[in-house]
N, C-alpha and C positions, 0 to 999 in steps of 0.2 A: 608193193607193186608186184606186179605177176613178172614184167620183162626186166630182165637183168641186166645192171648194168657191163656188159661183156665185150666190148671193145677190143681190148688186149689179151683176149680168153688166146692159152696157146691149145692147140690142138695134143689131145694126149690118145695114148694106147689104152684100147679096153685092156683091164682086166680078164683073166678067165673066169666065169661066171662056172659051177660046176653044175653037171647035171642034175644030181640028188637033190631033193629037196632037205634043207640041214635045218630045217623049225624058226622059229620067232630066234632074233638075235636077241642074246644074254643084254639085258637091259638096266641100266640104274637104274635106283626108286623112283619113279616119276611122280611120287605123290606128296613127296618131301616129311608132311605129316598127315596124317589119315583125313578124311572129306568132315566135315564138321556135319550133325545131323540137326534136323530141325527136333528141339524138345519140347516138352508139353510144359507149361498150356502154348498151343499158337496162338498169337497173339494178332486181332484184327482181320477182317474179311479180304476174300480176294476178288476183286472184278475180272470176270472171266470173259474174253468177248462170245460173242455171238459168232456161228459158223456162218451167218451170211455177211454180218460186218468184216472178218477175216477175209473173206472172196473180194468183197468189195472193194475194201482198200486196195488187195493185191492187184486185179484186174485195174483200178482206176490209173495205179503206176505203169504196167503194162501197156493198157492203151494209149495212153500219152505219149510212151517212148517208142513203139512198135513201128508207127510211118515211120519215123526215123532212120530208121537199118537199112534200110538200101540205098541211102544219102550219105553214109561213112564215108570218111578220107583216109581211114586208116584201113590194117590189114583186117577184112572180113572175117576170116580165120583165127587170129589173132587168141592170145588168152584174154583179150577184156570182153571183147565180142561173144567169145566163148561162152563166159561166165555168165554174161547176160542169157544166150543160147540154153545154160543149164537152167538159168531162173525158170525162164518163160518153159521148157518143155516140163520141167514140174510143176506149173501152174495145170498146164494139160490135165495133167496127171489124176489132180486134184479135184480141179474146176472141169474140165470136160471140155472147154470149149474149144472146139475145131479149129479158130483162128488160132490158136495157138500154136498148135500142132503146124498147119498149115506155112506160121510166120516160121517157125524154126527147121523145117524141111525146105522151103524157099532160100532158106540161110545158107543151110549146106549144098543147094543144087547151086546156088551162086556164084559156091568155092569150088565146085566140081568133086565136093569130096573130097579135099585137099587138105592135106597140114603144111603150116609153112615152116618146115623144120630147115633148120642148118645146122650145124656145129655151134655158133652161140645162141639159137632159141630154145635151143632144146633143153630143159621139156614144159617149156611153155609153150613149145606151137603143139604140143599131144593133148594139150586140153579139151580142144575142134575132137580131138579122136575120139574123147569119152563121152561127149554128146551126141555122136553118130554112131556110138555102140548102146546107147540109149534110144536115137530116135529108130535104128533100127528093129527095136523089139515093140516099135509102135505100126511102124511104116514099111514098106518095101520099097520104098522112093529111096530111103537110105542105104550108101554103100562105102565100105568098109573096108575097098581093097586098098585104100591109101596107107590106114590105122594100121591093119596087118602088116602090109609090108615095112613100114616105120620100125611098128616093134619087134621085126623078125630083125633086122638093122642091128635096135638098141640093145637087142637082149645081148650079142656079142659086141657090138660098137659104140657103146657108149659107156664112158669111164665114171667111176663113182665120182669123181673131183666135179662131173658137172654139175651135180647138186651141191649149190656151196651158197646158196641164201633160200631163208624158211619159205618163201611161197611158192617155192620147186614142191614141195610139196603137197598142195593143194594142184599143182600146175600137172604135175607128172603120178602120184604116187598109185591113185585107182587106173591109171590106166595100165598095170602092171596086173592088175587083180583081172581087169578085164580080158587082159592077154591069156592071163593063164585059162582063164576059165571058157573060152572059145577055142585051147588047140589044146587043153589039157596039160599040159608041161608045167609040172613044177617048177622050175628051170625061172621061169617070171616069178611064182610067188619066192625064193632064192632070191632073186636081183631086187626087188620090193622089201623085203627082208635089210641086206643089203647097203639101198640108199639111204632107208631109214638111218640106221644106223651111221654110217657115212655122215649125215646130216646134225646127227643129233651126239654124236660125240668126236665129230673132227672139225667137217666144214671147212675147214684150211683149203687156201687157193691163193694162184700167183696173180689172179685178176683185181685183188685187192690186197694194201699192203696190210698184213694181220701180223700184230705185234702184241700181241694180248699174251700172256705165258698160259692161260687156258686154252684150251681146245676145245670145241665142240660147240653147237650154237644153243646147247638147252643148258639151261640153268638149273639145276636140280633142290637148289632151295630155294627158289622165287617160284618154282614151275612154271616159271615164262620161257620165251626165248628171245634170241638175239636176231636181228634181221640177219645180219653177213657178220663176219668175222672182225669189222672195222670196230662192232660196235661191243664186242666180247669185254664187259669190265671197263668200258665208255664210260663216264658221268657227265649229264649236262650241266649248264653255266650255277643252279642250282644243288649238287653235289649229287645229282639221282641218278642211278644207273638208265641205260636210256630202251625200254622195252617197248615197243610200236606196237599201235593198236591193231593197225591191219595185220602187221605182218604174224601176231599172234591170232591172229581172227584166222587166215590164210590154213595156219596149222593144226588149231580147234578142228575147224571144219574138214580141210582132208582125214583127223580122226573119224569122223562121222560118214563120210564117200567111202573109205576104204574096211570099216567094219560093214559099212552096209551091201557091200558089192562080196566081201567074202563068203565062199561057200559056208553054210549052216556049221558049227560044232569045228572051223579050223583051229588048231591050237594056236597058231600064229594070233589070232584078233585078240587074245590076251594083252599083250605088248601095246596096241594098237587103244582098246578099251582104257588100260590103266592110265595111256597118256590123256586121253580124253577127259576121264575121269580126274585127272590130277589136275589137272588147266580147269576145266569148272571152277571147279574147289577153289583158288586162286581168281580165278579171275569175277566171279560173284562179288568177294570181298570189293575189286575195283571199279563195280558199277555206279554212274550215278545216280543220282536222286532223281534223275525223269529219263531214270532207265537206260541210257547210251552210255558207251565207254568211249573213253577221249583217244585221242592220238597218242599219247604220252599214258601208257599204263600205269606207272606208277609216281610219274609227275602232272597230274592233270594239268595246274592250273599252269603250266608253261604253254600248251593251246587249250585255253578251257573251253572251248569249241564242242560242243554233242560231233562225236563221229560215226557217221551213217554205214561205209560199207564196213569198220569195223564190228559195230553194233548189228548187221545184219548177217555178219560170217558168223559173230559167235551165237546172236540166237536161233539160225540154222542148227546150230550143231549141238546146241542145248536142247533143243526142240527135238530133235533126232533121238538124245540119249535120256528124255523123259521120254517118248512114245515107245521106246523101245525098254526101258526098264533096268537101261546102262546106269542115269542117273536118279538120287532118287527121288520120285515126284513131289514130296512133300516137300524137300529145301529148295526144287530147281524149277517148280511150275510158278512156283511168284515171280521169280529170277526172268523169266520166258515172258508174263505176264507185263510183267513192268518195262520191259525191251521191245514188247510189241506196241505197247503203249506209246513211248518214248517214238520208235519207227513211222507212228502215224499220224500224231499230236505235233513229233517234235521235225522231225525230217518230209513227208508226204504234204505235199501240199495242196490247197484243194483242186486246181488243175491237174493231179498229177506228178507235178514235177520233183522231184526225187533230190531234196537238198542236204547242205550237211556230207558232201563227200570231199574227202580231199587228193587232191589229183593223184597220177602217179608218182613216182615216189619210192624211196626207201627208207625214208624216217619219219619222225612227229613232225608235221607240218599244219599249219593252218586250214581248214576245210572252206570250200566255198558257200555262204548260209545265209543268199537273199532268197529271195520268195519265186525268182524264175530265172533263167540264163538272160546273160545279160544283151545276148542275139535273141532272138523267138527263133523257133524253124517255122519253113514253111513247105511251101509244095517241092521246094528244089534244091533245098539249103537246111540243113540243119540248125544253122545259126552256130552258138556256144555250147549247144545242148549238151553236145559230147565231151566237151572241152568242162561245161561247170558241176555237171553230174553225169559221168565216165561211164560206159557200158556197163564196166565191174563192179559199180557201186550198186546201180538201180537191178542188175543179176544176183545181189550179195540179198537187195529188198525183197525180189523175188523167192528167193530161195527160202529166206526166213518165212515169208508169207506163207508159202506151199508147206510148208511142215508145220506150221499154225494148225493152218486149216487141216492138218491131218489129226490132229489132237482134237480139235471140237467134231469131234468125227461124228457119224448116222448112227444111228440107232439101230438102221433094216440095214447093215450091214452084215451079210452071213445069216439071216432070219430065214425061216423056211415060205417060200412063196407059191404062189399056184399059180396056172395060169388058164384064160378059156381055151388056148387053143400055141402052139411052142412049132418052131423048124429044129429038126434035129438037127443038131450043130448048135443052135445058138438056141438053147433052152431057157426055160424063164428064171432060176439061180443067177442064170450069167446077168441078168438087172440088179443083184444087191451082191457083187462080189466085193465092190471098189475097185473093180479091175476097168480103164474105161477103153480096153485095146476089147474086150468082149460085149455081147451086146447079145438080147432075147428080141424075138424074129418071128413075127408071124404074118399069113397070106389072111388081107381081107380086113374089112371096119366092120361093126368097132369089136376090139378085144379089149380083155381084160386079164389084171396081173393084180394080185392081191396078197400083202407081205402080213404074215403076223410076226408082232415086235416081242410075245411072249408073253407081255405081260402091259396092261392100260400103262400108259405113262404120258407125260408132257409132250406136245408136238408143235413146233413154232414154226418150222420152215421148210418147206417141201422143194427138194431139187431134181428138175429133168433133162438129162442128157440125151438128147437123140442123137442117131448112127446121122453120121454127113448132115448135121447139123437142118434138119429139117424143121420145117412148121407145123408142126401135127397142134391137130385141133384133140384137144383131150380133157378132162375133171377129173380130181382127186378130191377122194371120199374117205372118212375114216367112220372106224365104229368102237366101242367099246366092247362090244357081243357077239359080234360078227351077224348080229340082226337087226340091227337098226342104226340106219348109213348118213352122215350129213356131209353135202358138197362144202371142199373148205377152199378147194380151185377150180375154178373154169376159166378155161379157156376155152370154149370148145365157138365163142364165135370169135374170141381174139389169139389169133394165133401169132406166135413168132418165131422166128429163125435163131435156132442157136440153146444151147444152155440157158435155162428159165430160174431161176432160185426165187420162190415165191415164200413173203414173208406173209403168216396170217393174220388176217384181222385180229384175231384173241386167239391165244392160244388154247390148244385144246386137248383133249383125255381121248387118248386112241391106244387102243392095241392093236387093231387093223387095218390096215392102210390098203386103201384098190386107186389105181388107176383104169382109167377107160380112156383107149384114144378110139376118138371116133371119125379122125378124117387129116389129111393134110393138103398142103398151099404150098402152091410152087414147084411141085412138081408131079408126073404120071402115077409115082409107085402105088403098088395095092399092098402095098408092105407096110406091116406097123414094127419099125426097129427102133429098141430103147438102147443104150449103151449103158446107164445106170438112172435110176430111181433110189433118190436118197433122202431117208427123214430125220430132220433133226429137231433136238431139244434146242435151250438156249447154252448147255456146255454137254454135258455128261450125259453119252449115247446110253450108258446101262440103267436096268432096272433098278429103280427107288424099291430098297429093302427094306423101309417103312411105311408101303403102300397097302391101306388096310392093315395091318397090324392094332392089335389092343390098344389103345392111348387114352390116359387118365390125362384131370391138370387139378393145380391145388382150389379151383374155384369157377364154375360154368355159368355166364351172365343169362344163360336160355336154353331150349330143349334143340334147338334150331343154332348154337352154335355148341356145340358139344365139342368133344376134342378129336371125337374121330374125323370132323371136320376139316382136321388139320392134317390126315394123314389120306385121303383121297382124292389125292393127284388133281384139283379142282382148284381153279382162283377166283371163282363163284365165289366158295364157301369157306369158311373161315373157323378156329374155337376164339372164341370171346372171354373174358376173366370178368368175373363180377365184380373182383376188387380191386383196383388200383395200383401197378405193384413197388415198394420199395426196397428200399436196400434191407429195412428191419423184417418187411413180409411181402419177399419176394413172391412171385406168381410160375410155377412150374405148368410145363408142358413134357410129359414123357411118352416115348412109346415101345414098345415090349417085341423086340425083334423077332421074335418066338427061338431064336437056336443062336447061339455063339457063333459072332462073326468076325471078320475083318475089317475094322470101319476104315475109310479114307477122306474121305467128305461127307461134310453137310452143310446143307441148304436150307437155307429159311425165307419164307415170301413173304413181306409183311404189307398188312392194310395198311395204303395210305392216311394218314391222319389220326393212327391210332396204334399205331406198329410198335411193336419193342424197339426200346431204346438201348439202352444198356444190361448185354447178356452176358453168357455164362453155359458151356455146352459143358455135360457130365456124363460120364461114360460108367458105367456096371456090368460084372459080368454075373453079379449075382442079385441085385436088385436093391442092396445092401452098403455095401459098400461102395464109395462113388468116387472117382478121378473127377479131377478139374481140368479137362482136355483142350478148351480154348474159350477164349475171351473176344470180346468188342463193345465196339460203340458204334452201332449201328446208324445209318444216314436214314433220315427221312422220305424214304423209297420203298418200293415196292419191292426192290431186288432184280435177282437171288443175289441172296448176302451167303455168300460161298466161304467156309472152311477148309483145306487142304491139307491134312493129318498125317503126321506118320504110321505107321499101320496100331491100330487100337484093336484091342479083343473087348467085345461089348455085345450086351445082349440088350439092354437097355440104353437108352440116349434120353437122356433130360435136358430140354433149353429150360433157363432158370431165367426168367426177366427182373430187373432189377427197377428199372425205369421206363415210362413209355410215352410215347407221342401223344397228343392230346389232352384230354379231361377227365378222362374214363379208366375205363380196364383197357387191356392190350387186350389184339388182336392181329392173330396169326394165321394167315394163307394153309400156308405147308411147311411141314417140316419132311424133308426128305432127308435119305442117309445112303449112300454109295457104299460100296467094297464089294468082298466077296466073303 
């Protein structure tokens, strides 16, 4: 739970906090044993989603609970509200879409700006602080003078003893980083520093009775931690020491808020990094089999219940430390995968409704896991909305979501664009920043904005974010040559209001991608303003470095399915095997990267009804000698049956089929290959 239970909290005397900034505190090992890495061969594909099914999901949660928020009986302000308030403004972020922003600046004008700190919330009421120092760097509707003045308070007035259960740290610990980095004073990163520490090797408080002969709430050879001090070297009726799903989820995730808010190259986020990194490492192993971790970390089946906000804090912060290359993506992108899975299959249900959370709390307890609140809300009433899936949980859904979708990230991301016609200030780059606080701006219909991706590749889903969520009447065209254009969106006679993610008929072979907006609905302007323009594959924005490259196979059924068939970005066209392939004479497909790379992934599309069955991916750096780099058994699909590799040096990539779908020879779409 975020609110402590603090009742009998006695008031104490800050500490002197010193000015100097004195570095990351001297830390134990947080990693107990080194991070296990994934080895070769991998073993089985990975289902990667789609960046429009990521939106999807997230947004479908979102809408569902968003009327909701002005019907609360609880404190607005609040750390559950809060955490919701973080969800939804990183959905913004992500998604684009105005209501978002909108719902979470409505949030804050509601509380007046306000934290509801005392002496026992604190620092769970600082949490409101760090989403109004967030929505300020979107809005100017947001204000900050409440935040400031709190932590100009805290930094002398609040004694380390108040951090003395783990989700103070999620509650309190980035808004120390925020402090400092808006008045400059070390002095916060010091007291951040500080309570970490405090937290993670004391903990001791007179608010609970702590009889444990250990101190401190982490555990250094589970790399878990303890919620409070009650439960230090606790065993449940079981004999298991008793680690809480949220409340380790709570602290994963502030690793991930407080690396990412620190300034570039601090030496401090070492400290911060390693704990992150070590709680992965550990808590992967406790995942289950449809992806959720339980209440009971390392007693599941005492609530063998799927636990939703826990499962949503730790794939937040897994998702965080894959995009960022904290963790590394080959062991921790299936880990992410399987959790997102689990989040949408197993907790999101089709209204919406966000199940699978268990209330507040400070231990393993039961979650609530029908199919909708056992009230409905309505126009005036909430019902049990709040009460059977908690703000905190379905902000825990959010948050995961938004950091999904930032991994199947665009492709025209940072791509060089042109445009017919720019307003100084808002130039046509500012359309493929990912930044969605900037936006490209020009006087007059129709313009045009036209991104090359660098290089032809797959293109499924086209996303448009308009400034103030307008209904611009517009078409998106792509080209392979930049000379011959096919309409793959029109809108230009159905317009609508808001962020547009349009999935295409078939996907297609584009290097260039133009918009034309030719007019908008609903309101005067003569203004065509985008906020961002994003294209995306179905995972992997970067170029396939087996795109046209050389590609032989051990046997070509026709002149029309040759092998290079398999390496031009096309689900037309296909290579075909003349013979049949088995385990004794297998059927190769290779292609010749032309220069020594870094593989990470590869992908394979296969013909329905004649696809490879059982393969074998091999790696060379001399053409000669060959690695056996991953295996499967491929599903009777289309795909992309996706691989996720630890880093390979390879110049060469061979899919080796062993068995295939059908009657025939196999036949292969594409073989694409990632890295760098």
């Amino acid at each position: 739970m975020g609110l402590a239970v603090v009742a009998l909290l006695a008031a104490g005397t800050a500490p002197a906090v010193a000015t100097p900034d004195p570095g990351p505190p001297d830390a134990p090992a947080t990693t107990g044993a080194a991070p296990t890495a994934v080895t070769l061969p991998v073993v089985g594909t990975l289902d990667v989603p789609t960046h429009a099914a990521v939106l999807e999901a997230t947004r479908r949660a979102a809408d569902y609970y968003a009327p909701t928020w002005p019907l609360t009986t609880v404190t607005r302000n609040g750390w559950s509200w809060a955490t919701y308030a973080d969800g939804g403004t990183r959905l913004f972020t992500t998604a684009g879409d105005q209501r978002y922003l909108e719902q979470a600046v409505a949030w804050g004008t509601r509380s007046s700006w306000a934290l509801p700190c005392s002496t026992t919330l604190n620092p769970d009421c600082v949490k409101a602080g760090q989403v109004y120092v967030d929505l300020a760097a979107l809005d100017p509707r947001a204000s900050l003078t409440a935040f400031d003045a709190q932590m100009t308070r805290d930094l002398t007035g609040l004694p380390l003893s108040q951090y003395y259960w783990v989700d103070a740290l999620y509650m309190g610990l980035p808004a120390w980083v925020h402090a400092a980095r808006r008045t400059g004073d070390p002095a916060y990163l010091a007291k951040l520093d500080a309570l970490f520490a405090h937290v993670r090797d004391d903990g001791w408080t007179t608010v609970f009775p702590c009889t444990a002969t250990q101190r401190g709430l982490y555990d250094a050879a589970e790399r878990l931690w303890y919620r409070d001090c009650r439960y230090v070297g606790t065993r449940d009726a079981s004999g298991s020491e008793v680690f809480w799903g949220r409340g380790n989820g709570w602290v994963v995730a502030a690793m991930a808020q407080v690396l990412e808010t620190l300034p570039p190259g601090d030496p401090r986020a070492a400290t911060y990094r390693d704990m992150l990194v070590g709680m992965a490492d550990r808590l992967r192993t406790l995942q289950g089999s449809d992806g959720m971790w339980r209440p009971s970390l390392t007693n599941p089946s005492a609530f063998p219940q799927p636990e939703t906000s826990a499962t949503g804090l730790i794939a937040y912060a897994i998702g965080y430390g894959v995009r960022t290359g904290v963790l590394d993506r080959a062991t921790y992108l299936p880990v992410l995968v399987k959790a997102w899975r689990g989040l949408t299959t197993v907790a999101l249900r089709p209204s919406g409704f966000v199940s699978g959370c268990q209330y507040v709390g400070f231990a393993p307890a039961t979650p609530y896991t029908a199919a909708a609140p056992r009230t409905a809300p309505t126009a005036t009433s909430a019902g049990t909305l709040h009460v059977d899936s908690p703000p905190f949980c379905v902000g825990a859904f959010l948050l995961a979501g938004s950091e999904m979708a930032r991994l199947t990230g665009a492709a025209s991301t940072g791509r060089p664009v042109t445009a017919t016609a720019q307003q100084t200030g808002n130039e046509a780059p500012r359309a493929v920043d990912g930044d969605m606080t900037t936006r490209w701006s020009a006087s007059g219909f129709p313009k045009s904005l036209t991104v090359d991706l660098g290089a032809a590749q797959r293109v499924s889903n086209v996303q448009l974010v308009p400034y103030a969520d307008r209904a611009y009447r517009y078409r998106v065209e792509t080209s392979v040559d930049g000379a011959t254009w096919a309409t793959v969106v029109d809108r230009t006679a159905t317009p609508v209001a808001g962020t547009t993610l349009d999935t295409l008929a078939a996907t297609v072979d584009a290097r260039y991608v133009r918009l034309t907006v030719t007019g908008v609905v609903g309101t005067t302007t003569s203004w065509v303003s985008i906020r961002e323009l994003s294209v995306h594959d179905r995972f992997d924005p970067r170029p396939n470095l087996a795109y046209l490259r050389p590609a032989t196979a051990t046997s070509t059924v026709s002149s029309g399915s040759k092998p290079a068939r398999a390496v031009d970005n096309s689900s037309a066209t296909s290579w075909g095997s003349l013979r049949r392939p088995t385990t004794t004479a297998p059927q190769d497909l290779t292609v010749d990267l032309g220069r020594s790379a870094t593989v990470d992934s590869v992908r394979v599309f296969s013909r329905v009804g004649s696809g490879p069955r059982d393969v074998v991916v091999l790696t060379s750096t001399n053409g000669t000698t060959w690695t056996t780099t991953a295996t499967a058994t491929l599903a009777a699909t289309e795909g992309p049956h996706t691989w996720v590799l630890p880093d390979v040096a390879a110049r060469w990539v061979r899919l080796r089929v062993t068995s295939a779908y059908g009657t025939g020879g196999v036949r292969v779409e594409e073989l694409e290959v990632y890295g760098r």
